[in-house]
N, C-alpha and C positions, 0 to 999 in steps of 0.2 A: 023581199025588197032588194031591188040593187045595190052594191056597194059602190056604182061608177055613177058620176054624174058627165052630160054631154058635156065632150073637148074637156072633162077637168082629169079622167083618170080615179084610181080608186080614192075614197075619202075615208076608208077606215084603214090606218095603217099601224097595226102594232109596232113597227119599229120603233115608231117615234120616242117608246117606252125604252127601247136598247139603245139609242143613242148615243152617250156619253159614260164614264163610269159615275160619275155621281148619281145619274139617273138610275143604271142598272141598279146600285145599290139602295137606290129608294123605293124604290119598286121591286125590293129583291122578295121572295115569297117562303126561303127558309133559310135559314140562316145558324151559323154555327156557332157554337160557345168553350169556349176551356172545361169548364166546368161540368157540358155534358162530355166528355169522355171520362175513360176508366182504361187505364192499363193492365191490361193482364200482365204478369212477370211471375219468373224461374225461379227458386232460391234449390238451392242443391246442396244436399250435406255432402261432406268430403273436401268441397275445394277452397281456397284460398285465397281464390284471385276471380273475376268475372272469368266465364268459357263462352267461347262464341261458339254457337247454335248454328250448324255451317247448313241445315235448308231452311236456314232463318238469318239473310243479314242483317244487320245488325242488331240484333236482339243477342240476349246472351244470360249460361248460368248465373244469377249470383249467387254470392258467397254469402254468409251471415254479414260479416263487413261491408261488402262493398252494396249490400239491401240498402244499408243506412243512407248512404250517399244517392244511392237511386231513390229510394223514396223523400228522401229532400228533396232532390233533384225535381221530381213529378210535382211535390207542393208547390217549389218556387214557380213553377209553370202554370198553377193555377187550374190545373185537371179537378175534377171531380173526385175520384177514389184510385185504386190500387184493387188488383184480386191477386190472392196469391196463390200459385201451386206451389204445392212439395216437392222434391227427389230423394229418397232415402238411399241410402248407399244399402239396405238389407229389405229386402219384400220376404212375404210370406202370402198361406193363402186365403188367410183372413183379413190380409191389409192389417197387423198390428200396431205400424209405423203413425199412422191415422189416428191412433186413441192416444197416444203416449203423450204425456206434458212435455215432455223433452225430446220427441220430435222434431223432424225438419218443419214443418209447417207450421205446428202451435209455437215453438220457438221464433221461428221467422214473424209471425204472428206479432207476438208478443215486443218483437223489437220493432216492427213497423207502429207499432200503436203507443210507445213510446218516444216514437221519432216525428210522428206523423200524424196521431192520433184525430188532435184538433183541428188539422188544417185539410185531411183527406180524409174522405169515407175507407175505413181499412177493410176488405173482403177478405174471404178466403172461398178455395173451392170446397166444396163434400161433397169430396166422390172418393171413392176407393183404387180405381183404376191404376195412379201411380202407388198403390202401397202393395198391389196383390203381385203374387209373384206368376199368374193367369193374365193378368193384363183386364179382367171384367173390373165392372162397374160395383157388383155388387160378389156376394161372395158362392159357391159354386154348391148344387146340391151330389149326391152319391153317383148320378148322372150326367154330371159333367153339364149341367145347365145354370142358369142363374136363376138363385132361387130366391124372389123378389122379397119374401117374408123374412127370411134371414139376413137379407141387407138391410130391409127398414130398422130393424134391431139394431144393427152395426151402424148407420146413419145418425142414429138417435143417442149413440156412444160417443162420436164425432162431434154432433153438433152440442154436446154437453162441451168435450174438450177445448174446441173453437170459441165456444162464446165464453168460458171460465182464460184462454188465452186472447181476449179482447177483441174481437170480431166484430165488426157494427154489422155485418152483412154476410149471411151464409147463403152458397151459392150450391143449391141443389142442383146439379148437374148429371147425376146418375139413371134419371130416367125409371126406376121404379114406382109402381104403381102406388101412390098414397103417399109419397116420400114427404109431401107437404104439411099433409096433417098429422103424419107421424112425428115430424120435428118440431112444430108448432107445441102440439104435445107436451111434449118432454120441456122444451125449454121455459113453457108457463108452467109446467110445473117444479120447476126450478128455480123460480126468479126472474128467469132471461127473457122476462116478459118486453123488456125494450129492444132485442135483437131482433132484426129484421128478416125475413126471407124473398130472397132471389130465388122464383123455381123456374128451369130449367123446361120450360111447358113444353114446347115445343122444337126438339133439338132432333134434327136428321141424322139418320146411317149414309153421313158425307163422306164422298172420297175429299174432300177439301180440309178432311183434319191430319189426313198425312205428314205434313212439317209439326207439328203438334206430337205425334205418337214421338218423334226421335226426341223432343222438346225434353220430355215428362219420360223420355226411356224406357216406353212403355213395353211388357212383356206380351203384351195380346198375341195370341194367334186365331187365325178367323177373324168374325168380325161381332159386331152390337149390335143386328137388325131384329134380334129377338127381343128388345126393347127399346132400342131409337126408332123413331118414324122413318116410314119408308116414304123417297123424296117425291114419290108422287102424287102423296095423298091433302091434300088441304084443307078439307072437312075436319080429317083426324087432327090434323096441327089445331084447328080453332077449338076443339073436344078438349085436347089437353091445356091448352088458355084458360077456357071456363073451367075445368077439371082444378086447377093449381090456382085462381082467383078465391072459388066454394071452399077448397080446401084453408083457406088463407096467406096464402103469398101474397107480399107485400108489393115485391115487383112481379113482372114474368116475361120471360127471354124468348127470343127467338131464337136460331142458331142451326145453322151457321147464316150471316147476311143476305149475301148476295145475290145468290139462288132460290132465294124464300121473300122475298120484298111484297108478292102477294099474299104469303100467311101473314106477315108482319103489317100492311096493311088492314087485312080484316082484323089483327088483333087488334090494334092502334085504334079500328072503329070502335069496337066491342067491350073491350078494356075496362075496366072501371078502377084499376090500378095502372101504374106508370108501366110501358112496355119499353124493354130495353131488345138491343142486338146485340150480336158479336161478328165482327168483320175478325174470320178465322184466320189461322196459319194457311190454307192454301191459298187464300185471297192474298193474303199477305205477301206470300215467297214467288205468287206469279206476278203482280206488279214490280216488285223489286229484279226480278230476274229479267221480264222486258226491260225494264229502264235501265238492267246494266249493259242489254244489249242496246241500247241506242235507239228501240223501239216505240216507245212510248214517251212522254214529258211527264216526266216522276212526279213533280210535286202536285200538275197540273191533274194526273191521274189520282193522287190519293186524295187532294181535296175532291175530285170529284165522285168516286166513291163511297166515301165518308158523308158527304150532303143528299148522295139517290139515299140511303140509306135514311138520313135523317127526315128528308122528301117522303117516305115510305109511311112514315110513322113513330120511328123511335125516338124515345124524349130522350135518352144517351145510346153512346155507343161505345162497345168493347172493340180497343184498335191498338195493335202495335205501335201505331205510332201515333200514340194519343201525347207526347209529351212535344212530338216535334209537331205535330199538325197545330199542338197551343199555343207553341212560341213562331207562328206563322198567320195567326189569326191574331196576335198578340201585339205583332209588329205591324199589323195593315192596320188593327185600329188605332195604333199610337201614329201610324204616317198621315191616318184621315185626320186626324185631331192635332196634328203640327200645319 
């Protein structure tokens, strides 16, 4: 059927829909909220003062102190949760730093969920990566490999410490085989029957976590393709979805964003738990580095990032700048409502 009638020109005109912003906004199709973000953040034993993260601006170590003030900081913004990584000032190469109550992490832990408890979902990561003095995920066999059976052991000692230092949310991140039903596991048989898991289903051997290894001070040499997904595979990402659902994860991740919005898609269809992202440290340090060259419209680039993303499928998202993106969607809906 034609869209032209004689001497009138076309009759079906989507703009009519873009017209105005009220209009756009009525007819907008996704739509962002405070609440679906979740900030990842740094806490670092040793220091005293926040450390700025220099292939990360503005982001920065914190201190046991100054967690307090940032994880206020992120409730009064009305985000969703907190994840927390560790940095110990001593690795080893079992990741000891990881089980210890008095750890950087389980201690960070433990003060975020007295700060913040009720008003954020508190995460933490398990993974071992920042505690090994290898820089792996998981801990190394006589071989020099990762020997996936010996981390699930050490994961299941982690997520004991994490959820006994108040964890609403463990974030398997390491990538070993079974990691979900191993912690699952352990934690009902303990009680920790209400702690939740985040698995890590589908998380790539990205060059895009490079601002992230200096973040976490990571010791790696080589790389994690012997158990991260290789970035070309898509089938394998929706394997490990259903893999980490069966097993029982509560959520399950994609990761890294940007470069995966088709896994993150088919999860999103397939799903029968909530699917989350993570817009990474590289996504991160190359927006911010065009807009300090003048290249790109900073804010106009990160909200638009943050919505393909949520466009994609993700019911939240893990983002650097999940506290400033809230206090931006915060102030457009208090100016629509003035």
């Amino acid at each position: 059927m034609s869209s032209e009638l004689p001497g009138v020109g076309p009759y079906i005109r989507p703009r009519r829909l873009r017209s105005t912003p009220a209009m756009r906004r009525l007819v907008s199709e996704t739509r962002l909220h405070p609440a679906e973000l979740i900030l990842p953040m740094f806490v670092r034993e040793g220091i005293t003062t926040p450390e700025p993260i220099g292939s990360m601006p503005g982001v920065s170590h914190q201190s046991l102190d100054s967690l307090r003030r940032a994880v206020n900081e992120a409730a009064a913004a009305g985000i969703g949760g907190v994840m927390l990584f560790g940095i110990p000032t001593q690795k080893d190469a079992m990741g000891s730093g990881a089980t210890d109550p008095d750890g950087i992490l389980n201690v960070a832990t433990r003060i975020a969920v007295e700060e913040v408890g009720d008003a954020l979902v508190v995460q933490t990561d398990l993974c071992l990566d920042e505690f090994t003095d290898h820089g792996h995920c998981g801990v190394l066999d006589a071989e020099g490999r990762v020997d996936n059976d010996a981390s699930l052991a050490r994961y299941r000692e982690m997520a004991l410490a994490q959820a006994a230092s108040g964890s609403q949310l463990l974030g398997l991140s390491g990538m070993m085989d079974g990691q979900v039903a191993a912690v699952r596991e352990i934690l009902d048989a303990n009680g920790y029957t209400d702690t939740a898991i985040l698995g890590y289903a589908a998380k790539y051997a990205s060059a895009f976590y490079g601002p992230f290894r200096e973040a976490v001070q990571s010791s790696l040499k080589g790389d994690r393709r012997s158990y991260q997904l290789d970035p070309g595979n898509r089938r394998e990402g929706a394997r490990e979805i259903m893999l980490d659902v069966e097993e029982g994860a509560d959520i399950v991740m994609v990761k890294p964003a940007m470069s995966y919005l088709d896994v993150l898609a088919d999860a999103a269809a397939s799903s029968p738990v909530p699917v989350w992202a993570y817009q990474v440290s590289g996504e991160y340090s190359m927006v911010e580095a065009a807009a300090a060259n003048g290249w790109i419209d900073r804010r106009r680039t990160i909200e638009e990032t943050v919505i393909g993303i949520k466009r994609a499928g993700a019911d939240a998202v893990l983002t650097y700048w999940a506290v400033e993106l809230a206090g931006w969607l915060r102030s457009s809906l208090e100016g629509e409502q003035r």
